[in-house]
N, C-alpha and C positions, 0 to 999 in steps of 0.2 A: 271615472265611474264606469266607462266600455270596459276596458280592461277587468274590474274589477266583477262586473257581469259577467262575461264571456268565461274568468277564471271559474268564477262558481256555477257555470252552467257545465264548464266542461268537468269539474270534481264533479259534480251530480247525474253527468253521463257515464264517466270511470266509473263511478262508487254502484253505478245501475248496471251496470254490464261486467263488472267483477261477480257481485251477486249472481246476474243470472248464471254466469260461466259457473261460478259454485255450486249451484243446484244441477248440472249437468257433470259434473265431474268426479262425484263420490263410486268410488269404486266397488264399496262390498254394499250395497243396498239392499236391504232384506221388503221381501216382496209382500206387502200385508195379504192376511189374509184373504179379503175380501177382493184381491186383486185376483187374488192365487184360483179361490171357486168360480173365477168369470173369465179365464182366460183357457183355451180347452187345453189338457194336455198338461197347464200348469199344476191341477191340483196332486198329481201323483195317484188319482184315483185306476184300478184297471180295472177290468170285465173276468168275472170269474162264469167259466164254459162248463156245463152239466149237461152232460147226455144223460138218460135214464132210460134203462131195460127195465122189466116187468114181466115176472116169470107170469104164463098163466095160473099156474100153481100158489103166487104168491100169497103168504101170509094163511097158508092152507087154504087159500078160497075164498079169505074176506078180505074188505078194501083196508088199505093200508095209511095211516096219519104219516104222513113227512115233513120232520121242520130239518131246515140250514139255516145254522146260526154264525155267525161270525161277530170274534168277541176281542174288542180291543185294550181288555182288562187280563194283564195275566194272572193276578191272582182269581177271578172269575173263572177264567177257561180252565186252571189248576180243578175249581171247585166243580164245574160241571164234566170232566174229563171222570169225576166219580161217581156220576149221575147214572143210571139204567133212563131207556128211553122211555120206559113208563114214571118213572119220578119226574124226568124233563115233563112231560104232560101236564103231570099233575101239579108239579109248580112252575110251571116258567111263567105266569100271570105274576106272581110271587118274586120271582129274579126279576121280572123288567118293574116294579116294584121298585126293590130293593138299588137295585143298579140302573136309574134314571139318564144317563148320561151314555148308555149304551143305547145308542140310537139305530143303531144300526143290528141289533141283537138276531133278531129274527128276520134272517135275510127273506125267504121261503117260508112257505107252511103251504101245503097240498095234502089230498089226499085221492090217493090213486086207487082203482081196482083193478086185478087181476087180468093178465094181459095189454092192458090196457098202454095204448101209443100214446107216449107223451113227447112235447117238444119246448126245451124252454127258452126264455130270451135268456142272454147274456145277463148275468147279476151285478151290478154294481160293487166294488168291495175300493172303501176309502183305504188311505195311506195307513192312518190309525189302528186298521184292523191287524192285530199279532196271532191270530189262528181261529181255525173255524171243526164243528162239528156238525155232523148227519146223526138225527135220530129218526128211528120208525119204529111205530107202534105196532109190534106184532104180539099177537093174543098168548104167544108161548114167553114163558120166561126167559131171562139173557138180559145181557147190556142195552141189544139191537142201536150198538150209538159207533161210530165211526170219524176221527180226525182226521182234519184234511187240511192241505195246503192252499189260503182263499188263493191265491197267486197264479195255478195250476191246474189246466182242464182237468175234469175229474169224468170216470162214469161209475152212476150208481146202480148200481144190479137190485132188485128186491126180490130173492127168494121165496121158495116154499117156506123157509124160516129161520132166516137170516137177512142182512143186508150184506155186499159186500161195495167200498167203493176201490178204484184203480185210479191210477194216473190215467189219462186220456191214450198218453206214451205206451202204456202197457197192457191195453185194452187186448190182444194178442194172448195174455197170461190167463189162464180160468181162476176165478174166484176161487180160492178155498173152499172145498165142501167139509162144515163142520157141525155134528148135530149140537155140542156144548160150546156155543159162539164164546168170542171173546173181541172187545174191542177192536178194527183192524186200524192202525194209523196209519195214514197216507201222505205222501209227502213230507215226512217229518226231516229224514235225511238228504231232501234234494232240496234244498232253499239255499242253497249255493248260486 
């Protein structure tokens, strides 16, 4: 009866320490989610960096509406890349509406006046997110919307009537001056 004890305590010691060994030994372990937003660093999330100029002149002399959107839907970004920044206004209650799961939509929304010194924190932008746009509400007609890379310090200029944004890298380079704006994309060729 010893013998026969001690054999089945010591199978039930194996059979207990195999197991553990097993739970520590799995090679490709995918990291749940809920690990991944609590661990810093792990979620893939990075800080998108916006300087912002502000002609005194801006917007001919009135305050200016600013959204930053960053949109993790490409056919969405497809759809708003043909938006004018007065339609973004007028519906983007409507888009976060429609597209509920874009949580992250409207990174930003300010509204600046002319000259006026701004300084912003660093923006959040999740792993999810596959490109972002700048709109501002200027009184003149145009697109006034500009794509940007969320990934990549940007500076945003707000003209007499225009917006223009740059790489952070190319702040050095002047805006375009152009009185029939035309969307500027940024970043689109450096996501290398």
């Amino acid at each position: 009866m010893g013998k026969r004890q001690s054999f089945c305590r010591w199978l039930l010691y194996s059979v207990g320490f195999a197991f553990l060994i097993s739970l520590t030994a799995c090679p490709k372990v995918k990291v749940p989610k809920a690990v991944r937003s609590t661990i810093p660093g792990a979620s893939g999330q990075t800080k998108l960096d916006v300087k912002v100029h502000i002609s005194p002149t801006a917007n001919r002399n009135n305050p200016v509406a600013v959204d930053l959107v960053l949109v993790s839907d490409k056919k969405l970004l497809k759809e708003l890349m043909k938006m004018s920044a007065r339609d973004w206004f007028q519906q983007k209650h409507q888009v976060q509406l429609d597209y509920p799961k874009e949580t992250d939509l409207v990174a930003g929304s300010w509204e600046w006046v002319p000259g006026q010194a701004v300084k912003l924190d660093r923006l959040p932008v999740t792993v999810e997110i596959v490109g972002g746009l700048v709109f501002a509400n200027y009184i003149n007609e145009g697109p006034h919307r500009a794509a940007i890379n969320p990934r990549k310090a940007i500076l945003l200029t707000l003209g007499e009537d225009d917006l223009c944004v740059q790489l952070a890298k190319e702040i050095t380079k002047p805006c375009p001056v152009s009185k029939n704006p035309v969307s500027n994309p940024v970043g689109k060729n450096d996501e290398k």
